[in-house]
Backbone as CSV, one residue per row, in Angstrom:
resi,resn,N_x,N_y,N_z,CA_x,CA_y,CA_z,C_x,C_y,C_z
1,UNK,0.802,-1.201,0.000,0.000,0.000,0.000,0.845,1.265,0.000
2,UNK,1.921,1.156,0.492,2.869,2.121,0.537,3.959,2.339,-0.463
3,UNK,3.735,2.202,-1.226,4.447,2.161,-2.632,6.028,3.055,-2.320
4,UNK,5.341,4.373,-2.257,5.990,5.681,-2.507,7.251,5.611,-1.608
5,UNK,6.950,4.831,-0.244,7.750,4.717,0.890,8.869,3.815,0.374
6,UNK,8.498,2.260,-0.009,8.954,1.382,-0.547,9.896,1.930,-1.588
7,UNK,9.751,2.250,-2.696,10.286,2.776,-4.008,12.020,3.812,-3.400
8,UNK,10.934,4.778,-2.234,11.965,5.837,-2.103,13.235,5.287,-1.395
9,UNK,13.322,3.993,-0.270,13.638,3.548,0.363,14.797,2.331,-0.508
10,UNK,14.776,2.276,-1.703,16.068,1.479,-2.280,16.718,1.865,-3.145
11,UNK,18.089,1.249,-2.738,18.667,1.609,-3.339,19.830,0.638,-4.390
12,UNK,19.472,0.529,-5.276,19.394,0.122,-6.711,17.961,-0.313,-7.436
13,UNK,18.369,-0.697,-8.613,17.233,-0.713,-9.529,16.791,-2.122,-9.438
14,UNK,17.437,-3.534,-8.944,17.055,-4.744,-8.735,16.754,-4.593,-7.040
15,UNK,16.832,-3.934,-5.982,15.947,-3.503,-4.826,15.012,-3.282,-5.232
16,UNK,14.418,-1.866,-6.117,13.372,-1.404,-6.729,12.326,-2.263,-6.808
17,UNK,12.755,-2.677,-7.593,11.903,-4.232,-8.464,11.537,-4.942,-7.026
18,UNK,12.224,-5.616,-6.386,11.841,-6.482,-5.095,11.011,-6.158,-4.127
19,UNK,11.461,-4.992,-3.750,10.954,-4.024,-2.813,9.416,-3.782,-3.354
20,UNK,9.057,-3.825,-5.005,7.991,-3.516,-4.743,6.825,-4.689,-5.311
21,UNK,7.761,-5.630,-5.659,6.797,-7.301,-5.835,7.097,-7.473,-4.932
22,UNK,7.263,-7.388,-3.865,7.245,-8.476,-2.296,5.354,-8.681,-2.124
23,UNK,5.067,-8.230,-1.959,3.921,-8.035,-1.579,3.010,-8.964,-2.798
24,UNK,3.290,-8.921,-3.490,2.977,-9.761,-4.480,3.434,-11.332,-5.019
25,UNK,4.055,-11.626,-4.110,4.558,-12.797,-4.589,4.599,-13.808,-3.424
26,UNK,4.863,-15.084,-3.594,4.934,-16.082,-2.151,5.800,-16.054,-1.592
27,UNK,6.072,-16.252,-0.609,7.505,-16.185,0.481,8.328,-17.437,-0.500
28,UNK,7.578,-18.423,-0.748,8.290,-19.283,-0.847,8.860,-19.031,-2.763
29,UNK,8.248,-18.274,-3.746,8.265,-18.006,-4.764,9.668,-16.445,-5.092
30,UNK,10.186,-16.608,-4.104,11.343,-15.779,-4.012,12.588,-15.767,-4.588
31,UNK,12.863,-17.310,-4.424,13.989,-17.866,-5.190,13.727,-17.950,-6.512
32,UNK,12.511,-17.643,-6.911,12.902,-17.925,-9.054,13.362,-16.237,-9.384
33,UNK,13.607,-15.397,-8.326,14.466,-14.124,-9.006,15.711,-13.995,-8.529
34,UNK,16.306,-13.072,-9.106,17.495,-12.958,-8.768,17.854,-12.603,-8.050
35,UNK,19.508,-12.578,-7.170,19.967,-12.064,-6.104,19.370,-10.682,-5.955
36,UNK,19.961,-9.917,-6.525,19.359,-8.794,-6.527,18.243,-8.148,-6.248
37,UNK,17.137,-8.809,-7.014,15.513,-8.967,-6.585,15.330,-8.920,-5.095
38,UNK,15.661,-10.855,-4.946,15.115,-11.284,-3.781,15.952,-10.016,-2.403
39,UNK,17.303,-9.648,-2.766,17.531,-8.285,-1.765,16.385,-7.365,-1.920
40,UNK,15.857,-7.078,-2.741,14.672,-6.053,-2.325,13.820,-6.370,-1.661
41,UNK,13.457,-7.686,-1.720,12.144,-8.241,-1.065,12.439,-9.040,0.478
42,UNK,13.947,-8.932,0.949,13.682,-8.693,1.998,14.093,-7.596,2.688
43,UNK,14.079,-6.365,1.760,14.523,-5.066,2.549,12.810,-4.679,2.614
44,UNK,12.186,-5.333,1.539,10.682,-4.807,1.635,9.762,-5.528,3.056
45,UNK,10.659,-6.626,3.798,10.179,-7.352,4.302,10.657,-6.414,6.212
46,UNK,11.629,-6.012,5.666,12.529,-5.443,6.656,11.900,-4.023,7.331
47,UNK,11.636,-3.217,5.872,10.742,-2.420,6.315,9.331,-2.495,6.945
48,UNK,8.661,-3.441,6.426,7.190,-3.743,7.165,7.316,-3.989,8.445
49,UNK,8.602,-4.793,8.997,8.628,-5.390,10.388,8.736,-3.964,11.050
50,UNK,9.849,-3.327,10.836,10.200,-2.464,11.692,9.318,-1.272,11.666
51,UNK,8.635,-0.916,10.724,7.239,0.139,10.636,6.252,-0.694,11.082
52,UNK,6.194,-1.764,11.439,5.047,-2.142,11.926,4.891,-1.954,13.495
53,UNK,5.929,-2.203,14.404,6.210,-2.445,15.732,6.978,-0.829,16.210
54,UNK,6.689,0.119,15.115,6.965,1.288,15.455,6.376,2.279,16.362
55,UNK,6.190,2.520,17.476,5.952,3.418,18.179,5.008,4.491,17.588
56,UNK,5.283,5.241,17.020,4.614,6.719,16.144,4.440,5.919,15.208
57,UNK,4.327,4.806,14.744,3.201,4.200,13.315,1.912,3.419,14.369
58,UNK,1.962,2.830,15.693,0.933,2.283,16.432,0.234,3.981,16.845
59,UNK,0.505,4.697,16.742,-0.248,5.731,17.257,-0.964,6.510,16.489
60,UNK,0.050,6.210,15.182,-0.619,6.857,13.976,-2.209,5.975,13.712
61,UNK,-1.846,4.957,13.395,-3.361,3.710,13.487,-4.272,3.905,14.325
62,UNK,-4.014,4.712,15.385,-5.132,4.939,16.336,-6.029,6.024,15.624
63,UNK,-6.105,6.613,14.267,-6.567,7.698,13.800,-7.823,6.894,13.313
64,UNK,-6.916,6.094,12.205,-8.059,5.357,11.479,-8.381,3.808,12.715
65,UNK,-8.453,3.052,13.539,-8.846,1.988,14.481,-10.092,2.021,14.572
66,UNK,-11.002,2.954,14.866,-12.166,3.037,15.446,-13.137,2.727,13.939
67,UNK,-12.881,2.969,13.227,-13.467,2.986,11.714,-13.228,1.614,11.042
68,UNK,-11.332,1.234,10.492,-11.528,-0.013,10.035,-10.892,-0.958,10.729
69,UNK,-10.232,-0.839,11.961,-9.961,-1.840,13.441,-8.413,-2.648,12.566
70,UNK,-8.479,-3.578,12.322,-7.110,-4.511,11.931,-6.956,-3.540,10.377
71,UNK,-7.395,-3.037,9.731,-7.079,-2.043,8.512,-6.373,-0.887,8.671
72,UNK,-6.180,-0.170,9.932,-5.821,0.758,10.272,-4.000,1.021,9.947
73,UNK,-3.490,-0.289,9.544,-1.999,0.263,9.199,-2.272,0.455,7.766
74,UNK,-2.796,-0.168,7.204,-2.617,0.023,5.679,-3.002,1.609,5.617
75,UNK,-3.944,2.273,6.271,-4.472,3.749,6.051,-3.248,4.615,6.569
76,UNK,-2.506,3.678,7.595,-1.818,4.881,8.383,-0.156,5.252,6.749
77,UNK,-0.199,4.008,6.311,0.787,3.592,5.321,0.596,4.418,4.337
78,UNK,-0.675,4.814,3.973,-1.136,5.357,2.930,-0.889,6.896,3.410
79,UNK,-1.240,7.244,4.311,-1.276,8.937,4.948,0.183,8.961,5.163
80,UNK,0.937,7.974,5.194,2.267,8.005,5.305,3.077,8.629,4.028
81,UNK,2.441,7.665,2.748,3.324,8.355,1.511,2.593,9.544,1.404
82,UNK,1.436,9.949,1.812,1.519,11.117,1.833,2.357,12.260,1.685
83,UNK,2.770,11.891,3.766,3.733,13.301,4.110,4.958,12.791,3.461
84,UNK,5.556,11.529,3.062,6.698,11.728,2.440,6.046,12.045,0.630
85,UNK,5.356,12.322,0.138,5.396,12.883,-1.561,5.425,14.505,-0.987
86,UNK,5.086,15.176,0.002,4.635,16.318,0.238,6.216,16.751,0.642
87,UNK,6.934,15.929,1.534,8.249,16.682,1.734,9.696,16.624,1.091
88,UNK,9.279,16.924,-0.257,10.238,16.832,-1.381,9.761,17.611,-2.557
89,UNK,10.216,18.483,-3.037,9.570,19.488,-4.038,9.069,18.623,-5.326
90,UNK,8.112,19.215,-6.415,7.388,18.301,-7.482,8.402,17.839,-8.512
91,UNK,9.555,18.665,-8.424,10.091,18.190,-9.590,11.012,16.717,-8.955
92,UNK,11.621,16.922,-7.636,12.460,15.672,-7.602,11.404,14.588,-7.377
93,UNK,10.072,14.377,-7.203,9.425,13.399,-6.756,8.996,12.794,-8.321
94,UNK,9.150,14.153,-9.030,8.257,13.468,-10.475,9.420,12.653,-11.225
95,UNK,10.877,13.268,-10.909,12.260,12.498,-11.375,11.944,11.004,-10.712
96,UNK,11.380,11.104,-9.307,11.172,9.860,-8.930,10.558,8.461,-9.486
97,UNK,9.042,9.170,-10.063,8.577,8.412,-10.295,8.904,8.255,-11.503
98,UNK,9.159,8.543,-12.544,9.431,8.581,-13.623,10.700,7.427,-13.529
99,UNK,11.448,7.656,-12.703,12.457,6.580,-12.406,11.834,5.056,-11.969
100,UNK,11.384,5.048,-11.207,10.422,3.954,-10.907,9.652,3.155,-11.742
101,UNK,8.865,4.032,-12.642,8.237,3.391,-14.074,8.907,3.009,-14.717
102,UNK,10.257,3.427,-15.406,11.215,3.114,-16.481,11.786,1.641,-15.659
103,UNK,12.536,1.589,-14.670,13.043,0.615,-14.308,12.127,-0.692,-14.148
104,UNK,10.839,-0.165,-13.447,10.165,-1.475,-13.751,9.825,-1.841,-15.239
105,UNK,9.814,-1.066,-15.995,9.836,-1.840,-17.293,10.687,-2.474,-17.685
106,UNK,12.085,-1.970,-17.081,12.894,-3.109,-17.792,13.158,-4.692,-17.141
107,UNK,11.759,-4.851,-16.504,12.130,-5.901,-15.603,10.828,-6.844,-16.155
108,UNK,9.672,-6.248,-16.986,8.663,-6.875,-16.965,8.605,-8.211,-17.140
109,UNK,9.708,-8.624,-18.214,8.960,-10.361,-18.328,9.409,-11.336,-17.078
110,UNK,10.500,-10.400,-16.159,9.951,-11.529,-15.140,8.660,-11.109,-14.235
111,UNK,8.379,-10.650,-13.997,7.261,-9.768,-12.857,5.784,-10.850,-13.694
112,UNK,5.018,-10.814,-12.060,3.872,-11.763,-12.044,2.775,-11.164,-12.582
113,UNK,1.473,-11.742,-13.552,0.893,-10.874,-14.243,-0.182,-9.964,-12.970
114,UNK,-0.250,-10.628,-11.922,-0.827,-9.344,-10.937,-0.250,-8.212,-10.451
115,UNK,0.908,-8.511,-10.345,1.924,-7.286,-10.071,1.697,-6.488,-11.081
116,UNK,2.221,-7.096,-12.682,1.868,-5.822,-13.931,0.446,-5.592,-13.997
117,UNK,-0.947,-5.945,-13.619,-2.018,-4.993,-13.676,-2.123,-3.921,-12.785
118,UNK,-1.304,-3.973,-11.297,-1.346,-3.432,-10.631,-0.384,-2.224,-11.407
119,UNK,0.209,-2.645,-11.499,1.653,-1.378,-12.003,1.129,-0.233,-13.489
120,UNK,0.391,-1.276,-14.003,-0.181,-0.505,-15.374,-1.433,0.752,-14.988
121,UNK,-1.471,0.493,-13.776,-2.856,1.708,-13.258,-1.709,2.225,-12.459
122,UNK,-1.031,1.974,-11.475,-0.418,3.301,-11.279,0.501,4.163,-11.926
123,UNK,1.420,3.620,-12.947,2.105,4.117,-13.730,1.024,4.802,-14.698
124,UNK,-0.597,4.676,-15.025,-1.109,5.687,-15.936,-1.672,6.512,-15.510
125,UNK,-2.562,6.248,-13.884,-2.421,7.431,-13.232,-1.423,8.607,-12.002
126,UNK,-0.103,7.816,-12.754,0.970,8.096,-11.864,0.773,8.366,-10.568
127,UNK,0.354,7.261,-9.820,-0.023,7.182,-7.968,0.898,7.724,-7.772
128,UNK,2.688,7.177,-7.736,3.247,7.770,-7.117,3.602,9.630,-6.960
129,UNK,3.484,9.763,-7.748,3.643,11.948,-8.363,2.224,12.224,-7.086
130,UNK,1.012,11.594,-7.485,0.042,12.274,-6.654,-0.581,11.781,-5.726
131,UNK,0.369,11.167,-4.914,0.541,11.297,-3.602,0.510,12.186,-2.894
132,UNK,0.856,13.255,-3.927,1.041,14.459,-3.042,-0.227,14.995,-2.843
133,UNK,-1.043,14.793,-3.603,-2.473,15.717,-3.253,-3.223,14.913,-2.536
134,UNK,-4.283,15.569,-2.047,-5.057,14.825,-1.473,-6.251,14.213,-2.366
135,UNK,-6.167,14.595,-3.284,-7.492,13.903,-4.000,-6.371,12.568,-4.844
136,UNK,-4.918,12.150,-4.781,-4.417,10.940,-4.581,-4.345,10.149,-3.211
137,UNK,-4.591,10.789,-2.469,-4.673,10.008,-1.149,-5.930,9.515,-1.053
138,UNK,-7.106,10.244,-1.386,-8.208,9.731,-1.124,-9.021,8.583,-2.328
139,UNK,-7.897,8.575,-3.669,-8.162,8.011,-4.184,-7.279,6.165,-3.511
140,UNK,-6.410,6.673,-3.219,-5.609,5.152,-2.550,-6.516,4.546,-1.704
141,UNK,-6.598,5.551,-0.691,-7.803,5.247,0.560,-8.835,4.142,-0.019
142,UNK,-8.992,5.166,-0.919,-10.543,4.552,-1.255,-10.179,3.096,-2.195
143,UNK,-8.739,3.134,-2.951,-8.533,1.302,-3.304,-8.605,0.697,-2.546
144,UNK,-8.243,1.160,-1.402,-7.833,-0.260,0.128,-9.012,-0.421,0.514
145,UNK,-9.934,0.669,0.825,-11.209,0.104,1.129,-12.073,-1.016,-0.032
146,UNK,-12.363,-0.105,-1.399,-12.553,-1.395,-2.285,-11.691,-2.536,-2.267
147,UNK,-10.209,-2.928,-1.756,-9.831,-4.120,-1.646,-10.196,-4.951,-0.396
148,UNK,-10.136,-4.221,0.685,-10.734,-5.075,1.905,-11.758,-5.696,1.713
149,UNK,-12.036,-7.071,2.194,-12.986,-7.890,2.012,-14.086,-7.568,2.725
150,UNK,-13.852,-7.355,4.544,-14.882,-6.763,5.498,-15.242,-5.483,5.753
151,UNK,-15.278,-4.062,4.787,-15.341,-3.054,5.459,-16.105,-3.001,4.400
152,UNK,-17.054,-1.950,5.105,-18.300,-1.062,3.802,-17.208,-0.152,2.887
153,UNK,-17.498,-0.245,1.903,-17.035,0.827,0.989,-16.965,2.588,1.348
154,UNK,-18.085,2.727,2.423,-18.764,4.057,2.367,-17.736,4.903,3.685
155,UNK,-17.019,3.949,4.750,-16.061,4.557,5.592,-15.608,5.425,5.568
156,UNK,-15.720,6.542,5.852,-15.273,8.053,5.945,-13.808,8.253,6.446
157,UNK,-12.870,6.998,5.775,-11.364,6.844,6.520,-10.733,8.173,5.783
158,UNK,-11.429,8.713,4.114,-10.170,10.223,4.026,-10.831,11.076,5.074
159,UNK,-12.172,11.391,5.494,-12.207,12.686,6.207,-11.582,12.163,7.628
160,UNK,-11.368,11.179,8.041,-10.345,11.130,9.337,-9.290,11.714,8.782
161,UNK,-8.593,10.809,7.927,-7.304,11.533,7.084,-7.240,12.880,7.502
162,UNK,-8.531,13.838,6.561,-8.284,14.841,6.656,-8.336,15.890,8.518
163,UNK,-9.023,15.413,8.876,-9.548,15.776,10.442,-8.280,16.064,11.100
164,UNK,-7.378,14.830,10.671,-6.093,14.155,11.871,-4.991,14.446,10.750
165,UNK,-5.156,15.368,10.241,-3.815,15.516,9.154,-2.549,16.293,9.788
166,UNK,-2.970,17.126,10.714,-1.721,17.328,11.866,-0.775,16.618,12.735
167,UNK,-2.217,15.677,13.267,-1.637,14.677,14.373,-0.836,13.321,13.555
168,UNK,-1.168,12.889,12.607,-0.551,12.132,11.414,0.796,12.996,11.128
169,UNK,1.071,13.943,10.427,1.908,14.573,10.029,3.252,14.772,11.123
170,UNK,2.535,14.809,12.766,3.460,14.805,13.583,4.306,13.338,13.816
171,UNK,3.398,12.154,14.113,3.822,10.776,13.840,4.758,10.683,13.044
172,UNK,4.633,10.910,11.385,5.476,10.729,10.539,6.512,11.844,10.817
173,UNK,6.989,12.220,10.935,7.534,13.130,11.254,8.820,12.469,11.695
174,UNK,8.150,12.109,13.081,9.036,11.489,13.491,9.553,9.853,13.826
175,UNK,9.131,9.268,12.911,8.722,8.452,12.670,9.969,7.807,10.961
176,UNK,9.566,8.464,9.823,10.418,8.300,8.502,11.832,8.915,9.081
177,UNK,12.554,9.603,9.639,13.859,9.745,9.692,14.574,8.276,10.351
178,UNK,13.733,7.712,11.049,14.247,5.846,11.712,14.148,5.120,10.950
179,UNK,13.059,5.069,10.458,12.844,4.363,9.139,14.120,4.784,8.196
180,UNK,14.129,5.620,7.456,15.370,5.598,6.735,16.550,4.944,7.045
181,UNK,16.890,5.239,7.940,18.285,4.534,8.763,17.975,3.232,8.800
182,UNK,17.141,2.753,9.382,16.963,1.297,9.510,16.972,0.598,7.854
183,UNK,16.345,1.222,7.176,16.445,0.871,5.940,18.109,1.148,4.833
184,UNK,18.927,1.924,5.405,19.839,1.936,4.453,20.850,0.933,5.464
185,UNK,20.461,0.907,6.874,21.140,-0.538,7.566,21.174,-1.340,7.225
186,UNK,19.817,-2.021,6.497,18.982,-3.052,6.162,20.141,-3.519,4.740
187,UNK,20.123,-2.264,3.871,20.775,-2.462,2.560,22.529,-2.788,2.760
188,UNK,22.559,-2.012,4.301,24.162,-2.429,3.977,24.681,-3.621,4.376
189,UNK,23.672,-4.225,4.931,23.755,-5.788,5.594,23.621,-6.290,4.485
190,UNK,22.321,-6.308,3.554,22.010,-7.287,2.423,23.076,-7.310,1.072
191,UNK,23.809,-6.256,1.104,25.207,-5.720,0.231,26.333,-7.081,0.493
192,UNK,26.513,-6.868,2.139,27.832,-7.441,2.668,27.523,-9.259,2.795
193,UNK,26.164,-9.074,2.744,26.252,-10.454,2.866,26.839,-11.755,1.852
C-alpha cells in the first residue's frame, strides 16, 4: 500500500523491483528471481517489520482503528506516503517516479501478471507523483477500502485523514527519519552479505 515509501527507500534498480513485488509474490516463490531482486524483497520485508512495531506508526493507526480496526496500518501507510510525496519538491518526486516506471519496465517479463495490472494503473495514473495531493490520497484510501474484504465501501477513513492531518503529520515526522536509517542498515547488511 505504501508504494511511494517502498520505491523511495532502495537503493538500486534490482531492490526497486523487489521491494515492490514483495507483496505480491509467495515467500516461498522468491527464489525464481534474482539475487538482486530477492535483496529487495527482503529489505521490503525489513521495512514492514520495523514500521510495523513502530511506536509513532501504532499511534498513527489509532486515527483510522475506530473505523476499520485490523485495517488501520494500511491507512496509516497510505497517509504516510503522503507526508513523504509532500516533503520533497514536485520536480524531484516526479524524477522519482518517472524513475520507478522506467526501471520497472525493464524488468517486466519476469514480474507476475498481478503485479503488472497493478503497475499498469499506477504508472497511468501516476499514484506515485500524486501522492502528493489529497485527492491521490483519497483516491488510494478509497482502493484499500474497495480491496478489503470486510469493510463497507462508504467509511469516511479520508475525512479522518483529513480531520487528523496534523496529528498524522506529527507521527510521521518522526517516525520516517528511523525508518530511513533502519532501511539503508537493512541495505548495507544485504550488500555485505
Amino acid at each position: 500500500m505504501n508504494f511511494l515509501a517502498h520505491t523511495w527507500l532502495s537503493f538500486s534498480d534490482d531492490e526497486l523491483v523487489g521491494n515492490m513485488l514483495a507483496d505480491y509474490i509467495r515467500n516461498r516463490e522468491r527464489h525464481l528471481f534474482s539475487e538482486g531482486i530477492q535483496k529487495g524483497i527482503a529489505l521490503h520485508r525489513a521495512i514492514d517489520t520495523f514500521t510495523d512495531s513502530h511506536p509513532e506508526v501504532s499511534e498513527a493507526k489509532k486515527v483510522f482503528q475506530p473505523l476499520v480496526r485490523l485495517y488501520s496500518g494500511a491507512f496509516a501507510d497510505v497517509a504516510f506516503d503522503y507526508f513523504l510525496a509532500r516533503s520533497v519538491d514536485g520536480s524531484t518526486l516526479m524524477k522519482h517516479s518517472e524513475k520507478v516506471y522506467a526501471t520497472v519496465h525493464r524488468y517486466t517479463d519476469l514480474l507476475p501478471e498481478n503485479f503488472l495490472q497493478m503497475f499498469c494503473a499506477m504508472e497511468k495514473d501516476n499514484w506515485l507523483y500524486n501522492y502528493r495531493y489529497d485527492r491521490g490520497i483519497e483516491f488510494s484510501m478509497k482502493n484499500v477500502l474497495n480491496k478489503a474484504r470486510y469493510l463497507d465501501k462508504s467509511i469516511p477513513v479520508f475525512q479522518a485523514f483529513l480531520a487528523n492531518r496534523e496529528v498524522l503529520q506529527y507521527h510521521f515526522d518522526r517516525f520516517f527519519p528511523e525508518l530511513e536509517a533502519q532501511a539503508l542498515a537493512v541495505h548495507r547488511k544485504l550488500v555485505s552479505d
